[in-house]
PAGU-769824 format. One record per residue (C-alpha): x, y, z. Coordinates in steps of 0.5 Angstrom, whole numbers, plus 500, padded with zeros to 3 digits. Layout:
PAGU-769824
+-----+-----+-----+
|   x |   y |   z |
+-----+-----+-----+
|   X |   Y |   Z |
...
+-----+-----+-----+
END
This chain:
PAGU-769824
+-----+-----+-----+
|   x |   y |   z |
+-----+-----+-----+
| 739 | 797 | 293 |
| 745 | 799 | 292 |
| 748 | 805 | 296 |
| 751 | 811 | 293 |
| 755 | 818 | 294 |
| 756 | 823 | 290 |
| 762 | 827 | 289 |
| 760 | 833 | 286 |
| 752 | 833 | 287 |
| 751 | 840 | 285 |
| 754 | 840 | 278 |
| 751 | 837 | 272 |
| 752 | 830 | 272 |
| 751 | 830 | 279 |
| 745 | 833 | 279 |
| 742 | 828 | 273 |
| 745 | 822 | 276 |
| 740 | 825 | 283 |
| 735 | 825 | 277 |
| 736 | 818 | 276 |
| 737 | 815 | 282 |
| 730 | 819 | 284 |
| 727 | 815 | 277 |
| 730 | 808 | 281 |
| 728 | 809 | 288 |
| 728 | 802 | 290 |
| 735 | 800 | 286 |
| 739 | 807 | 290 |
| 740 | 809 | 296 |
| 744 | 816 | 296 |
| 748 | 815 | 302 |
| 752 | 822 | 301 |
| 752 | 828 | 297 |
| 759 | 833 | 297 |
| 759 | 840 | 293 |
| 764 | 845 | 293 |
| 760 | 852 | 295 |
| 753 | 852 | 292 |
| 750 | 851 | 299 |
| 743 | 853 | 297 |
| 743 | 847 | 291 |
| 746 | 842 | 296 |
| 742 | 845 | 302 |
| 735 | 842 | 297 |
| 738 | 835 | 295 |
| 739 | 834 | 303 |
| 731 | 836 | 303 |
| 730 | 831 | 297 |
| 734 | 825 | 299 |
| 736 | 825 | 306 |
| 743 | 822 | 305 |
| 747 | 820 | 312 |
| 752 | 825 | 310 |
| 753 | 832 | 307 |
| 758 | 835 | 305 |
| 761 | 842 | 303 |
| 769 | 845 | 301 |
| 766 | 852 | 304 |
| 763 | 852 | 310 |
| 757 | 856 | 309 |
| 755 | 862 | 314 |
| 749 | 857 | 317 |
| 744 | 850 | 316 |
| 738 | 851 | 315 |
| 734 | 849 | 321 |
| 729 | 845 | 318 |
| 736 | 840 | 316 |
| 741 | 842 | 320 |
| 740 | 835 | 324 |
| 738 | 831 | 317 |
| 745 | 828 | 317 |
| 752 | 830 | 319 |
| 755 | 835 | 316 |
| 762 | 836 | 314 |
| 767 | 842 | 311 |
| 773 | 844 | 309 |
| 779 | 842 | 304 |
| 779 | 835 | 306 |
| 772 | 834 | 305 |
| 773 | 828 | 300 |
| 777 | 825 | 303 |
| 773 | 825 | 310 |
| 767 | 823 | 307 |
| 770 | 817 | 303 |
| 772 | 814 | 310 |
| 766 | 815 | 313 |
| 761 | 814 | 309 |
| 757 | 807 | 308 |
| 757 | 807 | 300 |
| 758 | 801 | 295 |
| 759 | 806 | 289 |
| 762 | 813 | 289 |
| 761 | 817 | 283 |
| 766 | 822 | 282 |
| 764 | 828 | 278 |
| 768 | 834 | 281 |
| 773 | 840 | 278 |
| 779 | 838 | 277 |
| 786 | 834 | 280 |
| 782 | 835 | 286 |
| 779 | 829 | 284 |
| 785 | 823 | 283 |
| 786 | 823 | 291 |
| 778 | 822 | 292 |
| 778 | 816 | 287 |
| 785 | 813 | 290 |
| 781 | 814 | 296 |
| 775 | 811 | 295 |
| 779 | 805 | 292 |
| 782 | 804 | 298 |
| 776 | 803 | 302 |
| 773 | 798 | 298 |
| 768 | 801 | 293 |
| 767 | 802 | 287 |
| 768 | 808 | 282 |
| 763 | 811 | 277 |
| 768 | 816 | 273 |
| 766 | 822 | 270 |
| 772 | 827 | 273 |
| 777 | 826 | 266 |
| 783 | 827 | 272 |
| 784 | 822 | 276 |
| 786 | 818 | 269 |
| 789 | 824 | 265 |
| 794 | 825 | 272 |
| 794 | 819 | 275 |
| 792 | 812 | 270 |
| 797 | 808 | 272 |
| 797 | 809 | 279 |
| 788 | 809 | 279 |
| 789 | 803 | 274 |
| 794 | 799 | 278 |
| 789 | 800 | 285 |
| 783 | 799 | 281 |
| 786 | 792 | 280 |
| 789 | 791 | 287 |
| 782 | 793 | 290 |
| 779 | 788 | 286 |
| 773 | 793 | 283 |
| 771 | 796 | 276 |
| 772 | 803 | 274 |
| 766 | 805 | 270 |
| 766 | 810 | 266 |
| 760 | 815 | 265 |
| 763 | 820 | 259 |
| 758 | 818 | 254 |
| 764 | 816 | 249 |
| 767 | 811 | 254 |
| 761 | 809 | 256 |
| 759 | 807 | 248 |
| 766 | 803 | 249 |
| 765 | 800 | 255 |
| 758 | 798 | 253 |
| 760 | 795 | 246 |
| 766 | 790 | 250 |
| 761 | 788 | 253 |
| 758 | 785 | 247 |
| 765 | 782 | 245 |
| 764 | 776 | 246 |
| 771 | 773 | 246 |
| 773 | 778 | 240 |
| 779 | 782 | 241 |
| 779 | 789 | 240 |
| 784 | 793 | 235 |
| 781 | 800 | 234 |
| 778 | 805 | 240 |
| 775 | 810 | 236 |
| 772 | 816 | 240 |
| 767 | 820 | 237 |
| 767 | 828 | 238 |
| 761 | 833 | 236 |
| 767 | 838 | 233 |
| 764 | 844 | 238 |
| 763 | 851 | 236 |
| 769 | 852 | 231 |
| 768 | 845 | 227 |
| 768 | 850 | 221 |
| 771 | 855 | 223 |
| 778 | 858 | 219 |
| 785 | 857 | 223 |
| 785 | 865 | 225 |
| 777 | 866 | 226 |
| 778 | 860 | 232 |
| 785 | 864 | 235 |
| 781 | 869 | 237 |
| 774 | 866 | 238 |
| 770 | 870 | 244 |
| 768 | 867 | 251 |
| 761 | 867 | 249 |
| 762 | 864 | 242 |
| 767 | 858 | 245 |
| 761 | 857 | 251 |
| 755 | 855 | 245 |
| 756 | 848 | 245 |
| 751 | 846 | 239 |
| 749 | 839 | 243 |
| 751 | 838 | 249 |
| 749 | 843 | 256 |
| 756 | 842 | 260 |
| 760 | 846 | 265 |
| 764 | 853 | 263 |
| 770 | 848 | 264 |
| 769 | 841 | 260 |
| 764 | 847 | 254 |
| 772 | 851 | 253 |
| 775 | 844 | 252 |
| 770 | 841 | 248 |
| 771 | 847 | 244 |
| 778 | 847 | 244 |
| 778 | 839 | 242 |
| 783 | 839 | 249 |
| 777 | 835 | 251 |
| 778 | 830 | 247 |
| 785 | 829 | 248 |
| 784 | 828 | 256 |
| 779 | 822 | 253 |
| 784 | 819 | 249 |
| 789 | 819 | 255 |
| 783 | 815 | 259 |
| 781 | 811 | 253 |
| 788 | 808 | 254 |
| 788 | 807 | 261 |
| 781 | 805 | 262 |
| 782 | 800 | 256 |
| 789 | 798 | 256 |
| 790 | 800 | 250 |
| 796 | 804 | 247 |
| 795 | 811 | 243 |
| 796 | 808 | 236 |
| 790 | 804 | 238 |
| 786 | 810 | 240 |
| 782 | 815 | 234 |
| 779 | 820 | 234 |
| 773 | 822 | 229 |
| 768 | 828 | 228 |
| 762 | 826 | 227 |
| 757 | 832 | 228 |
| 750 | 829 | 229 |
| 752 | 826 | 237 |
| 748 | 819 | 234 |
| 754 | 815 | 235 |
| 757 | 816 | 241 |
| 765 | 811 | 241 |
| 766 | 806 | 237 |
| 770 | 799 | 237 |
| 774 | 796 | 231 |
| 775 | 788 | 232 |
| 780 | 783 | 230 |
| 776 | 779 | 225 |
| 774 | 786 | 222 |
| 767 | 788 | 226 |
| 766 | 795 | 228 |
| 761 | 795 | 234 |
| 757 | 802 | 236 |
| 754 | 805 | 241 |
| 748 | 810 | 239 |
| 743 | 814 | 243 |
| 740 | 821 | 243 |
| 745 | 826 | 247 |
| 744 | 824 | 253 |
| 747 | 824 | 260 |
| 743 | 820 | 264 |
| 743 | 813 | 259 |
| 752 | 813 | 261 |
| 750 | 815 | 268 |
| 745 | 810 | 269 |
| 749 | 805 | 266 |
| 755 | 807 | 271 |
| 750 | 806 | 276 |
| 746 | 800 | 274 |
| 752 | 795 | 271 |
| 751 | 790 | 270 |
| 744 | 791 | 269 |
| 741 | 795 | 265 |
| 735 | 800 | 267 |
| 731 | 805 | 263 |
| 733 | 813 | 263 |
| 727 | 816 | 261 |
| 731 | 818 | 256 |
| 728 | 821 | 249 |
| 729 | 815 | 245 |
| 733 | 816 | 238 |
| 728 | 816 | 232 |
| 731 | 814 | 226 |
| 727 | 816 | 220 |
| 729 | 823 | 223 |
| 736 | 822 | 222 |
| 737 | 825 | 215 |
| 745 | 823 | 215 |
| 751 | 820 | 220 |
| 756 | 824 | 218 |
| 765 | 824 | 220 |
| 771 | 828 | 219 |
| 778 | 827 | 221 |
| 780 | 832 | 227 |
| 784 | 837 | 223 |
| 790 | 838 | 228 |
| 792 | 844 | 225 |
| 786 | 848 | 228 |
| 785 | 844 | 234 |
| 793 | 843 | 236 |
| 790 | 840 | 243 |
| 788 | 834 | 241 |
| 795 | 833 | 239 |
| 798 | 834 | 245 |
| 795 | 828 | 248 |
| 799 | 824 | 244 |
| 805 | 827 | 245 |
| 805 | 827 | 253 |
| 802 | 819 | 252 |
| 809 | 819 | 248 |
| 812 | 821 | 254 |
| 809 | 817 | 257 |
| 810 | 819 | 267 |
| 807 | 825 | 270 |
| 807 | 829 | 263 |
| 799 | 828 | 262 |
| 799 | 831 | 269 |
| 803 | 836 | 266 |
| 799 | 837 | 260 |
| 792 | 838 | 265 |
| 795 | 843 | 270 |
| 797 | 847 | 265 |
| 790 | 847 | 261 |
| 786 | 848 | 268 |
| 790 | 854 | 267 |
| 789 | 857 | 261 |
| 782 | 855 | 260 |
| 781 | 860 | 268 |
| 786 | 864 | 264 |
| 781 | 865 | 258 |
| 775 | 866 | 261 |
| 779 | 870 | 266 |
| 780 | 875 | 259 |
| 787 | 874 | 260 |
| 789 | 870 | 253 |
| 786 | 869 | 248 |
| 782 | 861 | 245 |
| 787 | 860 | 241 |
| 793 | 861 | 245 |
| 790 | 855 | 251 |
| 793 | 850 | 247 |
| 799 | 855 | 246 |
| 800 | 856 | 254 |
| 799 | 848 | 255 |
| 805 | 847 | 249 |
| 809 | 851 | 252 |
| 809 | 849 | 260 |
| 810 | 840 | 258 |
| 816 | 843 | 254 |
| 819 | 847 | 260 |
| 817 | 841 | 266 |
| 821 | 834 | 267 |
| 818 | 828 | 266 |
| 818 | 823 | 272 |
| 816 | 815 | 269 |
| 812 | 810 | 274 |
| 811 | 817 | 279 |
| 808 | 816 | 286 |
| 802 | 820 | 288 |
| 805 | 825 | 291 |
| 809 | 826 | 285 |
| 804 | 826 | 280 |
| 801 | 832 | 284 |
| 808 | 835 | 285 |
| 809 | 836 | 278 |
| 800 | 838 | 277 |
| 803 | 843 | 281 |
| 810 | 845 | 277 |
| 804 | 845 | 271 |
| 801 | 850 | 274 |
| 807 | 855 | 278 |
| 810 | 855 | 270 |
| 803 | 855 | 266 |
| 802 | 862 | 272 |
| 810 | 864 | 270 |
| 809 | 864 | 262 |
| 801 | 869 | 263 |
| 806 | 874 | 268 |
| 811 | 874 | 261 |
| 806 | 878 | 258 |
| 807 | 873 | 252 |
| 800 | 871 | 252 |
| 796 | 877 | 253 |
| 790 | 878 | 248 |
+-----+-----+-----+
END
């Protein structure tokens, strides 16, 4: 029995991993559960699974009666952090919005749990501070995006075989066919209609945009140690595949599956084991082709990007990541258009100095300085749709 807190409960992976801990109530104990605002969601999961501690960024008006002594309630700003050091946990799966969640992780570390990783920030912002904690702490980080989850699960089949080549699948979005100007001036509702996966507006506007797939490849490089010339990128439509491991001696060893959260989630959950999802199982002779593109980094300017602050090397893939948070809340605030999100980002990792081998503290200060800047180009009127 293993004891879980999740960071971010109300959102999509949160709940689905609630959904697989229900499915394994003998294997998982959730000990934990933290949301940001969505009071009335949590208030059902605290009825459901009865955690020791419950925990909201906004204090809501009042607890339902019926749950008010259920656990002990916490709020506020600091919430992550106050729920890491009281709460008894193994695992700590960390699935909120944004740099809010690097401080958690670097806390969840320190206090001698283990981390399930499907917030993309703490490494995008943060690699080499997280990797460098995981080691010292003596745990494993375990990755729950699909991609990295294929990889993790294809290493695990090495066998002593060394690997050359990560290469990330990506679905290509909304816009994979789309012209160059047709994608610049995409609305909000085009932009949001993923053709495979049910995600949050964020993660939707990012894999639409690829910027999505430029923060997995600064995550690949650090959860694998793995340089950027190693790490590829391939558009394959279907969402069969999910990543891939290209090794010494020539093999490629992929990972397959019907696009399903639960599958990486549960396998985070359960490593080293491996338990069933309830997940739909993939029907071969329904597929009708695998297909694969290479990224057209003229229409989809993101992805380059993350090479570019990979080769920069310090804080500038926290730069990279303020400023998307940014434009990504800019577009669907109606204040840009989509083509101008990888745009703004551009502009703001060209504006902003790089700290090599950052504290902390440093890595937040220049997220901040992303975002000040990002914030001071949309005043310009520059930007403006």
């Amino acid at each position: 029995m293993r004891k879980l807190a999740i960071l971010g409960s109300t959102g999509s992976i949160g709940t689905q991993a609630l959904d697989v801990a229900a499915r394994h109530g003998d294997r998982f104990a959730v000990t934990a559960l933290v949301a940001h605002s969505s009071a009335e969601k949590l208030f059902e999961q605290v009825r459901a699974f009865r955690p020791q501690i419950a925990a909201l960024t906004v204090e809501p008006d009042e607890i339902p009666e019926d749950i008010r002594g259920a656990c002990q309630w916490m709020f506020g700003e600091n919430v992550l952090l106050d729920v890491m050091r009281a709460c008894e946990a193994d695992d700590v799966l960390v699935s909120v919005v944004g740099v809010v969640g690097l401080a958690a992780v670097m806390e969840a570390l320190s206090c001698g749990k283990r981390v399930l990783l499907a917030n993309k920030e703490p490494l995008v912002a943060g690699g080499e501070l997280v990797t460098e904690a995981a080691r010292r702490a003596g745990r494993p980080l375990l990755p729950v995006d699909s991609e990295h989850s294929a990889i993790f699960q294809c290493l695990q089949g090495a066998g002593g075989n060394r690997p050359r080549r990560l290469i990330l699948t990506a679905s290509g979005g909304p816009f994979r066919t789309w012209k160059k100007e047709d994608i610049f001036t995409a609305t909000k509702e085009q932009a949001l209609r993923h053709p495979n996966w049910h995600m949050g507006r964020k993660i939707t506007i990012d894999s639409a945009s690829m910027m999505n797939k430029a923060l997995e490849v600064i995550e690949a490089r650090w959860l694998f140690d793995m340089s950027a010339e190693q790490i590829d990128v391939l558009i394959h439509p279907q969402s069969v595949i999910h990543s891939m491991v290209e090794f010494d001696d020539g093999a490629v060893m992929a990972q397959l599956g019907t696009p399903d959260m639960r599958l990486p989630i549960l396998y985070a959950m359960s490593w080293p084991d491996r338990l069933e999802t309830g997940a739909k199982r993939l029907d071969f002779e329904k597929l009708s082709a695998l297909t694969f593109e290479r990224p057209d980094t003229d229409r989809f300017p993101g992805l380059k990007l993350a090479y570019d602050a990979l080769g920069a090397g310090g804080t500038m893939s926290a730069v990279l990541n303020g400023a998307n948070e940014v434009a990504v809340d800019a577009f669907l605030h109606d204040r840009i258009r989509f083509g101008q999100i990888a745009e703004l980002v551009e502009e703001t990792m060209l504006a902003i100095p790089v700290v090599q081998r950052p504290t902390l503290e440093q890595v937040f200060e220049s997220d901040a300085a992303a975002r000040r800047k990002a914030g001071a180009l949309l005043e310009t009127g520059r930007f403006a749709p």
